[in-house]
C-alpha beads as a LAMMPS data file, in Angstrom:
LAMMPS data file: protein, C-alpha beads

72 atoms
71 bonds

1 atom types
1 bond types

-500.0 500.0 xlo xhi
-500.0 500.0 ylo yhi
-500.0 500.0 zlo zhi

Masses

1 110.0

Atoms # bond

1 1 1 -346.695 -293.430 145.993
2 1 1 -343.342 -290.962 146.798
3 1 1 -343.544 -288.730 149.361
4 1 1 -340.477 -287.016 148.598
5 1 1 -341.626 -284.631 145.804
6 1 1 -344.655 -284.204 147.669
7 1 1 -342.657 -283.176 150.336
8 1 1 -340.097 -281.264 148.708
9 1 1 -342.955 -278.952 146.767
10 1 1 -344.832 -278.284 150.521
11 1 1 -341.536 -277.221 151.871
12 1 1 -340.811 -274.947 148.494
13 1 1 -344.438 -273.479 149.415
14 1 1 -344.397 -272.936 153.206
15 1 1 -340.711 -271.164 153.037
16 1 1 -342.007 -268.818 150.081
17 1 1 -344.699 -268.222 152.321
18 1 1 -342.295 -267.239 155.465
19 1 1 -340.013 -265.368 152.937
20 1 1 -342.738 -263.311 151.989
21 1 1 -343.868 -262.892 155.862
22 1 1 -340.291 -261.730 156.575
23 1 1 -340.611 -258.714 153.509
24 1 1 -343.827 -257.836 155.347
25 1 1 -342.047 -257.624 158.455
26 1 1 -339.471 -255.248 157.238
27 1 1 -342.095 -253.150 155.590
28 1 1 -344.358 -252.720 158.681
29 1 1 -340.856 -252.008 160.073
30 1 1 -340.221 -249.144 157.173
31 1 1 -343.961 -247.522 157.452
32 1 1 -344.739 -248.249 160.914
33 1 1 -348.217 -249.335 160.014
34 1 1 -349.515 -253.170 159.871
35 1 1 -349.661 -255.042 156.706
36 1 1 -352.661 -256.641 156.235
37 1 1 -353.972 -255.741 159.508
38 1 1 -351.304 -258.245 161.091
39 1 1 -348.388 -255.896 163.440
40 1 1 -344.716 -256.337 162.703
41 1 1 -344.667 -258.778 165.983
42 1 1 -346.950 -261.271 164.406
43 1 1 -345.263 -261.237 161.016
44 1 1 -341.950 -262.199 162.754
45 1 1 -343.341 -264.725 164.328
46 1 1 -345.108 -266.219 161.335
47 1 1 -341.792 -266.216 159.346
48 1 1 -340.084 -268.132 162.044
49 1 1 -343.052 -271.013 162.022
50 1 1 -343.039 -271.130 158.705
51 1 1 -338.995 -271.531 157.964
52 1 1 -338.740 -274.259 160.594
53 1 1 -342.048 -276.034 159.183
54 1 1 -340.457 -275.610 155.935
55 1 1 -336.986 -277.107 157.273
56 1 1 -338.856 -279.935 159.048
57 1 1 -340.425 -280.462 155.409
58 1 1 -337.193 -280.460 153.608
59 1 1 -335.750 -283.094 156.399
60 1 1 -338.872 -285.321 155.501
61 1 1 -337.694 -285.032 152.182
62 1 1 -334.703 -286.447 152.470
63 1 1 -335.425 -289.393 154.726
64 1 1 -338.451 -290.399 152.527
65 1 1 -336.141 -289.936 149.413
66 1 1 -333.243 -292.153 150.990
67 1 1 -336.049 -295.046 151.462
68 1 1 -337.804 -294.653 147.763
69 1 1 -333.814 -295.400 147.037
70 1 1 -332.843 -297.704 149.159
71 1 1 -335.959 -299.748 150.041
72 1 1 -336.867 -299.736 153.430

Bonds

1 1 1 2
2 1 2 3
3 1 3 4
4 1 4 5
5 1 5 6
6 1 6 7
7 1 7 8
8 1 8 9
9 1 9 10
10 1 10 11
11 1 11 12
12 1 12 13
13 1 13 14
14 1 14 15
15 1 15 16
16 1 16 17
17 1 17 18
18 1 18 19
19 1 19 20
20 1 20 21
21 1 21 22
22 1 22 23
23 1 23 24
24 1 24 25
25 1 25 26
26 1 26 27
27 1 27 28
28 1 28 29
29 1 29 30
30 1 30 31
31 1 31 32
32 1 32 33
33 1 33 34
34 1 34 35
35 1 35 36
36 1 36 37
37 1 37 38
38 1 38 39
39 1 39 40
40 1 40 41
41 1 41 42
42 1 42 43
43 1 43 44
44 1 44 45
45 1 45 46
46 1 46 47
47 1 47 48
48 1 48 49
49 1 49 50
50 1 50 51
51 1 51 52
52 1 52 53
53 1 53 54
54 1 54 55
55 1 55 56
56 1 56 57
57 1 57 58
58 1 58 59
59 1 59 60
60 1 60 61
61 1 61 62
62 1 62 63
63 1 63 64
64 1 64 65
65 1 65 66
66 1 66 67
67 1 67 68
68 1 68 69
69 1 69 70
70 1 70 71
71 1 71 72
């Protein structure tokens, strides 16, 4: 089995995911009011998990990818 498209579509997933945590963030920051009952704090701080789970993804990628390649 490959790992790296597995990979590669978990990392796509998890950084739409902090993207879309970082638009919240700058709403709550527009209306002043939490989004989805989370503050504009926590929504920060989810974006930044998520883009550095999502760049730890993308790094499995690639070293999974060089082995399917190159054998182990």
């Amino acid at each position: 089995m490959k790992w790296s498209p597995i990979l590669h579509n978990a990392a796509v997933v998890i950084i739409a995911a902090g993207v879309l945590a970082l638009l919240g963030a700058w709403w709550t920051q527009l209306t002043g009011r939490p989004l989805w009952g989370m503050s504009q704090q926590h929504l920060f701080s989810d974006t930044t998990v998520l883009i550095l789970l999502g760049m730890a993804f993308q790094v499995g990628t690639m070293l999974h990818r060089d082995i399917e390649r190159h054998g182990k």
